[in-house]
N, C-alpha and C positions, 0 to 999 in steps of 0.2 A: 387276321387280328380284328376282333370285334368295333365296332365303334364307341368312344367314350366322352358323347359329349360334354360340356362345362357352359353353363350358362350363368350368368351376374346378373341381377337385379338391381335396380337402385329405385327407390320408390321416392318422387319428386313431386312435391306439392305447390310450390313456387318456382317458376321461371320463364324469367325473357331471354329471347337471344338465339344463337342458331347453336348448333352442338359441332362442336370441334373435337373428333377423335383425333387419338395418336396415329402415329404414323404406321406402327403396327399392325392398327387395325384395319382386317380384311373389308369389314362394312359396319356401319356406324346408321343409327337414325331411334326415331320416336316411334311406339304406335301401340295404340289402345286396344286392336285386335288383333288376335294369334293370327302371327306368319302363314300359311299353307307349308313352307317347310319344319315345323315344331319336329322335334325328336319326342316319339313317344312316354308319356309321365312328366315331359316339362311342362307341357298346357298342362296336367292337370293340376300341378302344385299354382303355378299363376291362376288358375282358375278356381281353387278353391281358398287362397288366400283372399279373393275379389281384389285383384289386383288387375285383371284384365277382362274382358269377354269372347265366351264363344262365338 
């Protein structure tokens, strides 16, 4: 069965404080540059939105 990733954005322009995932979630955090593990086509929609850098 192929892989079918799912990725959520949320684009946050204001905020203090530490980030509290749900319990759910495998892994949780901030970051301004693409992971080393991106699934291919997801860097580039964040990367041409300018939402993140290469």
């Amino acid at each position: 069965m192929p892989d079918s990733p799912v990725g959520v954005v949320f684009v946050v322009t204001n905020y203090e404080g530490e980030v509290h995932a749900a319990s759910e979630a495998s892994e949780s955090g901030w970051f301004r540059n693409l992971p080393s593990e991106m699934h291919p086509n997801q860097d580039n929609y964040l990367v041409e939105k300018d939402w993140i850098a290469r």
